[in-house]
C-alpha angles and dihedrals in degrees: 000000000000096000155018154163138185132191105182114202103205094201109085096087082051095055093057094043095061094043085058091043081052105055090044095054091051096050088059098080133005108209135167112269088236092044092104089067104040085041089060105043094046088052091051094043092059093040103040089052076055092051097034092052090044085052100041084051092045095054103047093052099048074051098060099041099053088049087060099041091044074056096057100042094051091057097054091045088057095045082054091051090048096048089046097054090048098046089048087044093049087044095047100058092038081060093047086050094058089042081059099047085049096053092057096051083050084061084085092094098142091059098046096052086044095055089047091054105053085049096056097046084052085052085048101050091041099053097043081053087059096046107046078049088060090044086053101050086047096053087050095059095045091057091053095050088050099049082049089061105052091046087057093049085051095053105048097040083056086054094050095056083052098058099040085065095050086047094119090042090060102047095062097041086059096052084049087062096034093063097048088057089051081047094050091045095053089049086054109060097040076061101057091048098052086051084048095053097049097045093051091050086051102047087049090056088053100057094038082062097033081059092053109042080048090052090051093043103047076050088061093041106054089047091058084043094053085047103056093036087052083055099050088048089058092048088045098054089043085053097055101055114108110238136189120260132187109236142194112221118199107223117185117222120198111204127226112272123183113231119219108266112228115171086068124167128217114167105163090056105038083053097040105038108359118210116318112176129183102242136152128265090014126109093185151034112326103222119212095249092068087067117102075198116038096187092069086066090070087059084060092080091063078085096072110076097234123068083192087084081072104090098183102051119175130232094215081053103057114084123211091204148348093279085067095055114114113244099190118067116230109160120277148068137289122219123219122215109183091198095066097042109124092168134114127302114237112200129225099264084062145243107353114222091269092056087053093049085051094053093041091065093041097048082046101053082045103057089043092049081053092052093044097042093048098051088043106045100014114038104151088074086049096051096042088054097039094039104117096026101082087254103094102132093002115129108243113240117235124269123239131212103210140174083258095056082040089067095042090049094047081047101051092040085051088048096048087046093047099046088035096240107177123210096260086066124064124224099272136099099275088057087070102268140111122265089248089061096041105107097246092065090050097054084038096058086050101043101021096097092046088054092050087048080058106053100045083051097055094037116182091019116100096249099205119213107214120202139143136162123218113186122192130166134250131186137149141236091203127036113249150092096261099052088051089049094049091040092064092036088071101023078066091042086070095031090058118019090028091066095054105090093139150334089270096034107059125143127234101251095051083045100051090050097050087047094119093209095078126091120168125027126208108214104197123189110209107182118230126246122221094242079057101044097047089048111117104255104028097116091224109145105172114037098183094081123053118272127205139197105224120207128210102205103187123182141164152122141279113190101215091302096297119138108207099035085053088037085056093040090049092051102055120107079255092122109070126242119317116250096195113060096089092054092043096048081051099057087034091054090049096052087039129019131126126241132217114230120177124235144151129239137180115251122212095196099224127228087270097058090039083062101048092040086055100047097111102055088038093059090036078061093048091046097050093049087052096057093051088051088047099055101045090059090063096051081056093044100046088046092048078056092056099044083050098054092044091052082053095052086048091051094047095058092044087061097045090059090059096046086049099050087038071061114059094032087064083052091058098042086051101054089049098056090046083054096048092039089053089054099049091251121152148179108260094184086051095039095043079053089051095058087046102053089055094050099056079047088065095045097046086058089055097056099041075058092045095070096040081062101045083048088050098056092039083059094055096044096046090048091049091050093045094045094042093050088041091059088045101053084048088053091043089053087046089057100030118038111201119236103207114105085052094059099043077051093059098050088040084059094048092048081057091064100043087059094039085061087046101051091048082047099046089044082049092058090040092057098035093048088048089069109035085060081045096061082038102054088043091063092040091063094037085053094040087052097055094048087042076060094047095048096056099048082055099048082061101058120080141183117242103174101302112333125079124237126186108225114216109251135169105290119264119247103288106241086235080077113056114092108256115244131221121223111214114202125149120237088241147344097264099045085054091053090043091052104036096223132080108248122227122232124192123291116266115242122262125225115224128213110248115256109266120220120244119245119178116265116261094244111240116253104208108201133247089257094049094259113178118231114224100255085212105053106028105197133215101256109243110221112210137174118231127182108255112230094242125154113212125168132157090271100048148318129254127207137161116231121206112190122256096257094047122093099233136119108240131165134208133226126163124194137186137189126255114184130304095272107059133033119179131164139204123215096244107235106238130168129197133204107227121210112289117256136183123279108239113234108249111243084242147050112271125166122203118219138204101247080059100053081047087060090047096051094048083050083054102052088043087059095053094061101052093048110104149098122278117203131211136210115255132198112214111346139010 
C-alpha cells in the first residue's frame, strides 16, 4: 500500500442509540395528539377556581376593612375640628377679657403726662448747663488768641523802627559781600577752563596712541590669517586627491534546484495497467479525460517505488543532493540517478533521528507549497473543499512542524509498531489496536486541554477539532538520504496532485491537506517490518533497504466558521517550537546565499569627506581669526577704560572748582551776617514769619480743644436724656402693667391642643393602616402559595412530539402543611364602624390540584455539535441520514477524524492494497445524527399505539446492525 487517509465520525453508535431511546420513550404513554392542550386546560381550570376564590375573598374583605378604618379616621377627624373650634373660642375671649381689664388702667392719663413733663424740663435745665460751660471754654480761647496778636504787632513794629535807624550800616555790609561772591564766580570759571584744557589735551594724546597699537596689530594679524589659510589650502588640495581601496563584493548564487518533470513517459505502465486514481465517487479507472487539468494525471506515477519507469528523464529533474531538493510544490516528478548522489548514507538499521529531521522539513515545505499553489493557481479545488467551512477565498495559513506534532508523530509511529499496524492500515481501532492508540487519541491527550481552553473562550459558538490522518509509503533502492527524499516527493506528487480531477471530483488525501482549519501537522516514520514488507499489497519493491510507513497527522481548529475568530486562534504561539527551521535555512542557503569576492576600487573623496578630512586646518583658521579679533577688541577695550579715567579725572576737577567757589560764597555770607549781627541789625521779613508761625501754633491748640469741649458737652446732654427717659419708662410700668406674656401664654396652651387632636388622629391611621397590611400580606402567602403549586406540577409536565408525559420531581408542599390562614371581614359596614375593628369570619375552603402520577422522564439525546435541549420542552430526537464526506477511489480513502470529545462531523474510510495489477474501492456507509428539532403538531388527532413504538423499536435495532465502516482495497496509499 502507497497511501492512505482516514476521517472517523464518532456518532454512529449515537445515532442508534437515540432511535432506540426513542422507541422506548414513546411506548411509555399513548395520548391523544391534541392531549397537551385539553391536559392543560383541565389542570388550570381546577387550580385557578382554587386562586380566583382565594382573590375574590381576599378583595371584599380588604374592602371592607379600609371602609371601616376611612370611617374611623373621618370621625375623629370631625371630634378634632369641633375641639379646636371650642378651645380657640374659649382662648380668644379670655384674651378679650384681659384687653378690657388693660383699657381701664390706661384711663390714668393725669399721672402719665405728669410724669412726661418733669422729665422733659430735667432734660431742659441739664442741656442749657452744658452748653453756657462750652460757651465759656470758647470765649476763653478767643481772648487768648487776641491778646497773641496784639503782642506780635507790638514786637515787630518795634523791629521796623530799628532797622530804619541801621539802614546806612547795612548797605554797606551787604556790598562787602556782594563783591566777595563776584570774586568767587570769576575764580571759578578761570578754573573750568584750565580742567577743560588739560582733558582735551589728554584725551588727544589717547587716541594718537589707541591708532597706533590697532595699525600694528591688524599687521600681526593678517600675517597669522595668510598662513592658516595657506594651510588649509594644502590640506585641501591633499584631500582631494583620488586614491585606491580593497574592497568585499556581494555577489548572490543561486544553487542548483531540480525542477518537477511533467511531461513524464511510462510506457510500460500506461500499456500494461493504464491510469487508476483513488477519487472519489469512482469504483474504476479514472481516464484523463475526466481531468479539468491533464497534466495532474502524470503525478499520479509518484505513486510506483521506482523513478526508473520514467523513459524520458530530464536532466533539469534529477537532483545530486538534498540541497537540491525543491521545497516548493509545483506539480511533477523527480528522477533519481544513483551515480550522481552525493547525499548521506543511511545504514541498514535505517534514518537516524537527523535524517528525520531532514525529511520532516521537506515533507513539510511540501504539503504547505500544495496548499498555497493550489489556492493561488487552482481555486476552484480549494473552494470546493472549504466551502462550508467560512474559508471559501480565504488564503490557508502555513503549517508548522513543532516540538508538540513531533510527540504525536513519534506516538503514533510507537503505537502502529506496537500494535503491528502495516502500511496498508491506517492508526485507528479497525486496524487491531486499542482507542487510546488510535491516532486521534493521540492528537486528542496533546491538544485536548487546549481544546477545552477554547471552548470555554468562545462560549455558545460550536468550537470544531480538525484532524485527519493521511498515511503513504517510502522506501529506497538505494540507501541514502536523497532516494528516500525523492521517493516521498513523488509518492506525495500522486497523493496530492494526483487527487485533484476536478472541483467535484477530489480525493480524500488532497481533501484532507487544503482543509484551512489545520494548522500543524505531525509527519511520523514507522519502519517497516519484513512480515509487513513480503504481504501481497504492500507496494514494497526493494526489500534490502529499510522501508517505512509515513503519517500525516494533521490537527487543528475552526471557530464556529468564523474567519477571522479561527484566523486569530490558528496564529497564537498555541503550537509549540518549531523543530525544522534549522534543516529548512540549510536547504534555503544552498539553493541561495551570497558570496564575498575581493576587489579594489578608486575612490573621488566627495565634498563631504574633503571637509571632514580638513577639519583640523579649517578650525586652526577659525581659531586663528578668533585670536586677532580678539585682540583687537582689547586694545578697544583697554582704550574705552582710559578714555574713561580720564573723563573721571575731568569730572573730579570740575567738582573741586565748585566746591571751591560754594566755598568761598558761605565765607562771605558768613562774614555779612557777623557784621550785621554786630550792629543789631536784623531780618524783618524772617523775623515778621517767626511771629507768625507761633501764633497759628496758638490757634491750632484752641481748636484741637475746641472739639474735646463740644464733646464734652455732647457727652452730658445725651446721659441726662438717657437717665430722665429711663426714670419715666420705670414710672409708666408702675401705673400701667403690660399684658402681654399672658396673652402669648393663652394661644401657646391652645397649639397644644391642636396638636393633642393630631397626634390621637395620626395613632388612629398607624394603627388602622398595620392591619389592614396584616390582612394583605395574609392573602398574599396564602395566593403565592397556590401559584408556587401550580408551577411545580407544571414543571413536571413535558412535551415529547406531540404527546404529553409527567416527569417524576421532588413533591410539592402537601397542602396539610401550609399554615392555615384566617380571613378577617366585618358583617357589615356599620357593625365595622361601631367596633372599631374589622371581624374575622372562617377561611374559605381551598381547592387542591389533583396528585399526578408519576411517568419516567424521555432521556435527552444531546447532538453531535453540543447542541442544548430546551429543559422545558424535551423533544422527541429526530434521527436522520446524512452523506459522509469520504473520498474513495481505487488507490486509497480519505477521512477526517475529529476526536470523540469535539464537536465535528468526520467520516471514516480504511484501504489496503491488493497487488500492482487491480484497485477498486468501495463508498464507505455512514450515517450522521443532525441536530435535534421540534416535532411539528399534526393538524389532527392521532393516537400511537403500542403495537406502533414496537415497530419503531424493531426498526431501531435493524438499523444498528447495518451501521458500520466498510473498507476497500487499495493499491499503493490510503
Amino acid at each position: 500500500m502507497r497511501n492512505s487517509n482516514t476521517n472517523n465520525w464518532r456518532s454512529t453508535a449515537l445515532v442508534a442509540g437515540a432511535i432506540l431511546t426513542a422507541g422506548v420513550v414513546t411506548t411509555t404513554t399513548t395520548t391523544n395528539a391534541h392531549a397537551d392542550d385539553s391536559q392543560n386546560n383541565a389542570q388550570v381550570s381546577t387550580n385557578q377556581v382554587t386562586y380566583d376564590q382565594v382573590k375574590a375573598t381576599a378583595d371584599q374583605q380588604l374592602a371592607q376593612l379600609q371602609s371601616a378604618n376611612d370611617s374611623k379616621e373621618a370621625q375623629q377627624a370631625t371630634a378634632n375640628e369641633q375641639s379646636n373650634a371650642a378651645d380657640l373660642a374659649q382662648t380668644n375671649a379670655q384674651i378679650d377679657q384681659l384687653k378690657a381689664s388693660h383699657a381701664a388702667l390706661e384711663q390714668q392719663a393725669g399721672a402719665i403726662a405728669q410724669a412726661q413733663a418733669s422729665t422733659a424740663a430735667s432734660i431742659e435745665a441739664q442741656t442749657s448747663a452744658a452748653n453756657a460751660e462750652y460757651q465759656q471754654q470758647i470765649s476763653a480761647q478767643q481772648q487768648n488768641e487776641a491778646t497773641q496778636r496784639a503782642a506780635n504787632d507790638q514786637r515787630y513794629a518795634q523791629a521796623v523802627s530799628q532797622a530804619a535807624a541801621n539802614q546806612q550800616v547795612v548797605s554797606d555790609i551787604e556790598a562787602q559781600y556782594q563783591k566777595s561772591v563776584n570774586e568767587a564766580a570769576s575764580a571759578q570759571t578761570s578754573q573750568n577752563q584750565a580742567a577743560t584744557d588739560n582733558y582735551n589735551t589728554a584725551v588727544a594724546k589717547e587716541n594718537n596712541a589707541y591708532q597706533g597699537k590697532v595699525s600694528a596689530q591688524q599687521a600681526t594679524n593678517a600675517e597669522n590669517i595668510k598662513n592658516a589659510e595657506a594651510s588649509l589650502a594644502t590640506a585641501t588640495a591633499n584631500a582631494s586627491k583620488s586614491y585606491n581601496v580593497a574592497t568585499t563584493n556581494d555577489v548572490a548564487v543561486d544553487g542548483r534546484v531540480a525542477k518537477p518533470q511533467l511531461n513524464v513517459e511510462v510506457p510500460d505502465y500506461v500499456k500494461n495497467y493504464g491510469i487508476h486514481l483513488e477519487v472519489r465517487g469512482y469504483n474504476d479507472g479514472i481516464p484523463v479525460s475526466a481531468y479539468t487539468h491533464p497534466e495532474f494525471a502524470n503525478t499520479y506515477y509518484g505513486e510506483y517505488p521506482d523513478s526508473s519507469i520514467i523513459t524520458n528523464q530530464a536532466a533539469e529533474s534529477t537532483p545530486h543532493d538534498i540541497s537540491e531538493m525543491p521545497l516548493d510544490f509545483q506539480p511533477g516528478l523527480l528522477s533519481y540517478d544513483a551515480n550522481n548522489d552525493h547525499s548521506e548514507k543511511v545504514s541498514a538499521n535505517g534514518l537516524t533521528a537527523n535524517q528525520i529531521q531532514v525529511l520532516r522539513a521537506l515533507a513539510l515545505s511540501w504539503e504547505n507549497g500544495f496548499r498555497n499553489n493550489v489556492f493561488q493557481n487552482y481555486r476552484e479545488f480549494y473552494n470546493a473543499v472549504n466551502k462550508n467551512n467560512g474559508f471559501a477565498n480565504v488564503a490557508p495559513l502555513d503549517l508548522v512542524s513543532t516540538d508538540l506534532t513531533d510527540k504525536i508523530a513519534d506516538q503514533v509511529a510507537t503505537n502502529r509498531a506496537k500494535y503491528n499496524v502495516d502500511n496498508n492500515s491506517h492508526t485507528i481501532q479497525q486496524s487491531g489496536m486499542p482507542k487510546d492508540a488510535t491516532y486521534s487519541s493521540v492528537i486528542n491527550n496533546v491538544t485536548g486541554n487546549l481544546y477545552n481552553s477554547l471552548a470555554s473562550e468562545f462560549s455558545g459558538k460550536i468550537v470544531y477539532s480538525d484532524t485527519n490522518e493521511n498515511l503513504t509509503t517510502m522506501q529506497a533502492g538505494t540507501p541514502t538520504l536523497l532516494n528516500y527524499a525523492i521517493n516521498l516527493f513523488n509518492s506525495m506528487q500522486g497523493m496530492y496532485y494526483g487527487e485533484l480531477v476536478n472541483p467535484t471530483h477530489i480525493g480524500g488525501h488532497a481533501n484532507n491537506l487544503l482543509r484551512a482549519g489545520v494548522r500543524a501537522v505531525g509527519i511520523g516514520f514507522q519502519k517497516l517490518t519484513d512480515e509487513m514488507t513480503i504481504k501481497d499489497g504492500s507496494g514494497v519493491s526493494d526489500r534490502s533497504n529499510p522501508s517505512y510507513a509515513v503519517t500525516f497527522d494533521h490537527t487543528g481548529f475552526n471557530i464556529n466558521h468564523e474567519v477571522n475568530a479561527t484566523k486569530e486562534v490558528l496564529n497564537r504561539n498555541i503550537w509549540g517550537t518549531s523543530t525544522v527551521d534549522a534543516q529548512l535555512n540549510a536547504i534555503k542557503s544552498a539553493q541561495h546565499h551570497v558570496d564575498k569576492v575581493a576587489g579594489t576600487k578608486t575612490v573621488t573623496p566627495s565634498a563631504e569627506d574633503v571637509q571632514k578630512a580638513t577639519a583640523n586646518e579649517q578650525q586652526n583658521l577659525a581659531n586663528v581669526k578668533a585670536q586677532a579679533q580678539k585682540a583687537l577688541d582689547g586694545l578697544a577695550g583697554t582704550h574705552q577704560a582710559n578714555l574713561a579715567k580720564l573723563e573721571q579725572q575731568y569730572n573730579g576737577a570740575k567738582a573741586q572748582v565748585k566746591a571751591n567757589y560754594d566755598a568761598a560764597v558761605a565765607k562771605a555770607a558768613s562774614v555779612r551776617d557777623d557784621a550785621l549781627k554786630a550792629n543789631g541789625a536784623v531780618d524783618l521779613q524772617a523775623y515778621k514769619a517767626q511771629l507768625d508761625n507761633a501764633y497759628q501754633s496758638l490757634v491750632k491748640a484752641d481748636q484741637v480743644a475746641a472739639q474735646k469741649f463740644a464733646a464734652d458737652r455732647d457727652a452730658k446732654i445725651a446721659n441726662a436724656k438717657t437717665t430722665e427717659n429711663e426714670k419715666l419708662a420705670a414710672k409708666i410700668a408702675e401705673l400701667v402693667p403690660s399684658i402681654e406674656p399672658q396673652i402669648q401664654q393663652l394661644q401657646a396652651q391652645h397649639q397644644a391642643v391642636v396638636a393633642h387632636g393630631n397626634e390621637v388622629l395620626n395613632a388612629l391611621k398607624a394603627e388602622n393602616k398595620a392591619a389592614y397590611d396584616k390582612l394583605e400580606e395574609e392573602f398574599n402567602v396564602r395566593l403565592a402559595t397556590i401559584q408556587q403549586n401550580e408551577a411545580a406540577k407544571k414543571a413536571s409536565e413535558v412535551r415529547l412530539g406531540d404527546n404529553k408525559v409527567i416527569l417524576p420531581s421532588t413533591p410539592v408542599a402537601n397542602n396539610s402543611k401550609v399554615a392555615t390562614v384566617a380571613f378577617p371581614a366585618a358583617a357589615n359596614r356599620t357593625q365595622a364602624q361601631n367596633a372599631g375593628r374589622v371581624q374575622t369570619v372562617s377561611a374559605p375552603s381551598i381547592v387542591r390540584t389533583a396528585t399526578q402520577t408519576p411517568v419516567a422522564p424521555a432521556p435527552v439525546v444531546a447532538t453531535v455539535a453540543g447542541n442544548a435541549v430546551n429543559g422545558n420542552a424535551v423533544q422527541a430526537p429526530v434521527v436522520s441520514q446524512t452523506a459522509a464526506v469520504t473520498a474513495t477511489t481505487n488507490n486509497g480513502t480519505s477521512a477526517t477524524n475529529n476526536g470523540a470529545q469535539m464537536p465535528v462531523a468526520v467520516t471514516a474510510n480504511k484501504a489496503t492494497k491488493t497487488d500492482n495489477s487491480k484497485k477498486s474501492a468501495t463508498k464507505a456507509d455512514v450515517t450522521v445524527a443532525k441536530k435535534q428539532a421540534p416535532a411539528k403538531k399534526s393538524e389532527s388527532s392521532q393516537k400511537v399505539n403500542q403495537s406502533s413504538m414496537s415497530i419503531v423499536a424493531l426498526a431501531a435495532t435493524a438499523l444498528l446492525g447495518t451501521l458500520g465502516i466498510t473498507y476497500s482495497s487499495k493499491k499503493r496509499h490510503n
